[in-house]
C-alpha positions as CSV (number, residue, x, y, z in Angstrom):
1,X,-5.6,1.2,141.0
2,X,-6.7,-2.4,140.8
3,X,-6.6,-4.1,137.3
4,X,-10.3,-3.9,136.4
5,X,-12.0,-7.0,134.8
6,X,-14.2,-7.6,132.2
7,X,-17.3,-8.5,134.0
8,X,-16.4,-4.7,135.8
9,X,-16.5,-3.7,132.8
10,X,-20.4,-5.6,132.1
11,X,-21.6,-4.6,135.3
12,X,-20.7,-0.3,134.5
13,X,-22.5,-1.1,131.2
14,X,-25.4,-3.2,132.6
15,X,-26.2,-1.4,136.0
16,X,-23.8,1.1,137.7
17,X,-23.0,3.4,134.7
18,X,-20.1,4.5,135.8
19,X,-17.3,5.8,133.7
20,X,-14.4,3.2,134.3
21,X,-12.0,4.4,131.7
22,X,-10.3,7.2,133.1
23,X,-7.0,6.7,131.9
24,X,-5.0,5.2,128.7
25,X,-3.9,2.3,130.7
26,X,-8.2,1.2,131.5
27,X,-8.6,1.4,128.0
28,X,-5.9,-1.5,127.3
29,X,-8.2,-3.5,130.1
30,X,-11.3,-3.4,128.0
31,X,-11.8,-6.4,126.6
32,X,-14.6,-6.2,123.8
33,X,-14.9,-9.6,122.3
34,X,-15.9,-10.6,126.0
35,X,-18.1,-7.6,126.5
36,X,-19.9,-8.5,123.6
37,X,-19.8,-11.9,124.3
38,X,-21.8,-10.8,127.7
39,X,-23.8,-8.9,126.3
40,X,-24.9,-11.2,123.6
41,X,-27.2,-13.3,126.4
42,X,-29.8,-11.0,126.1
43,X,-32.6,-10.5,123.7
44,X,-32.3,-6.7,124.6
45,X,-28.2,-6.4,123.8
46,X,-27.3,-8.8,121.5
47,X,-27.9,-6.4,118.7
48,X,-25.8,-3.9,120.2
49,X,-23.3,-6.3,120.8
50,X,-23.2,-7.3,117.4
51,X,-23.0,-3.9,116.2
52,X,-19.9,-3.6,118.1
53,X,-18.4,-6.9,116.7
54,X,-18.8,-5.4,113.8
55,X,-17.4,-2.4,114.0
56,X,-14.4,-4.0,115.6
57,X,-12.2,-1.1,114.3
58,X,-13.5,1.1,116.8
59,X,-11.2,2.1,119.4
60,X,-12.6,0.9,123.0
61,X,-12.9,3.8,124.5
62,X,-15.5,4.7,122.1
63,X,-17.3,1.2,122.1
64,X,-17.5,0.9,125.4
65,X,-18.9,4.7,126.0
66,X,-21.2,3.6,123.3
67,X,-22.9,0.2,125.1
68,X,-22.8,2.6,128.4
69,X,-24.7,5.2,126.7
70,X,-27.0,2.8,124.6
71,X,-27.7,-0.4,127.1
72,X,-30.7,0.3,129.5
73,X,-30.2,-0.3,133.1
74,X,-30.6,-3.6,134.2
75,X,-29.6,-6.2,135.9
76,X,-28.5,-8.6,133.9
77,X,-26.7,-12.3,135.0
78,X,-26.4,-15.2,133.1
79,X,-24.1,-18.8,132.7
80,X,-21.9,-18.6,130.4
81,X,-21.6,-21.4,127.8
82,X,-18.9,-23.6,128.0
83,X,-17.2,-26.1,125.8
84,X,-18.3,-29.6,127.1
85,X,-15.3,-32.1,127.7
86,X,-16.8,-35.1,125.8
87,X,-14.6,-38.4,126.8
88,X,-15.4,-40.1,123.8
89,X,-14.0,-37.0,122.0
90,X,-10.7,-37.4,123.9
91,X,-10.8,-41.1,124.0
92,X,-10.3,-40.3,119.6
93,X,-7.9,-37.9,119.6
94,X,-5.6,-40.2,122.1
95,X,-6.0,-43.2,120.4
96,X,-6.3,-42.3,116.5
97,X,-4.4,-39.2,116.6
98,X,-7.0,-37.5,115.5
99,X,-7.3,-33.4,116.3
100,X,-10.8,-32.6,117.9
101,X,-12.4,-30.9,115.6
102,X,-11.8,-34.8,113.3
103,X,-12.6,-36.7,116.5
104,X,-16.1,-34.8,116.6
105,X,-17.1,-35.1,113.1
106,X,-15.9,-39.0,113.2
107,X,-17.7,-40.0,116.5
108,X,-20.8,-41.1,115.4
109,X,-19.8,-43.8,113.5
110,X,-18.6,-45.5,116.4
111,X,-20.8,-47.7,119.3
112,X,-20.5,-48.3,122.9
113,X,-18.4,-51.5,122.4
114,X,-15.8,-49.7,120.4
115,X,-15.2,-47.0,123.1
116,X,-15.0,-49.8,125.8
117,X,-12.4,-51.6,123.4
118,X,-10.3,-48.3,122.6
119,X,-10.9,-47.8,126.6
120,X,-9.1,-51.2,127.0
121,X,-5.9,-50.8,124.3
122,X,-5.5,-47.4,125.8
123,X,-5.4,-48.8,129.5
124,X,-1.4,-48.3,130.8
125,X,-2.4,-50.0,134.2
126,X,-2.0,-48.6,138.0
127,X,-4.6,-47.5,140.0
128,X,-7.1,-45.7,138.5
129,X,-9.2,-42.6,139.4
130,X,-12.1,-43.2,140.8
């Protein structure tokens, strides 16, 4: 009894179809923000998905026998988005304090010369990375 994760649990409701919640303890595996989050890549789930987001009170047992039942077989793969590490971003936060969320709404109000200055004040010395 491997632990199961949740793109085995995408993959039963995608293409296999098969039941992966046989006990209590697969139940407390099932993940259904990422589920839905998987399943929100596709012009064919995302309602579904959201319908499950909404219903959040569900128990998830029940959603995901709901998105087996529902989803049509297919293959279905996709990237998944991820949050870009912006150095200019980080470059803020280090040198104003600033949390990232701040940093983000700020950085367009500074220019190129202003990054290579903060990038200069912030330089400790060493060898660098390159």
């Amino acid at each position: 009894m491997s632990k199961k994760s949740p793109f085995d649990f995408l993959n039963s409701i995608n293409y296999t179809k098969k039941n992966l919640i046989q006990e209590p303890q697969d139940e407390k595996e099932y993940v259904p923000f990422i589920v839905n989050r998987g399943l929100g890549y596709f012009q064919d789930t995302v309602i579904l998905a959201n319908e499950m987001n909404v219903n959040c009170h569900i128990d998830n047992k029940m959603q995901y026998d709901f998105l087996k039942s529902t989803v049509r077989k297919r293959k279905r793969f996709s990237k998944w988005l991820k949050a870009e590490d912006d150095e200019k971003i980080a470059l803020l936060s280090q040198y104003f304090g600033y949390s990232s969320n701040t940093a983000k709404s700020v950085v367009d109000l500074f220019d190129d010369k202003d990054f290579d200055e903060i990038k200069k004040r912030l330089d400790k010395g060493g060898v660098s990375k390159r």
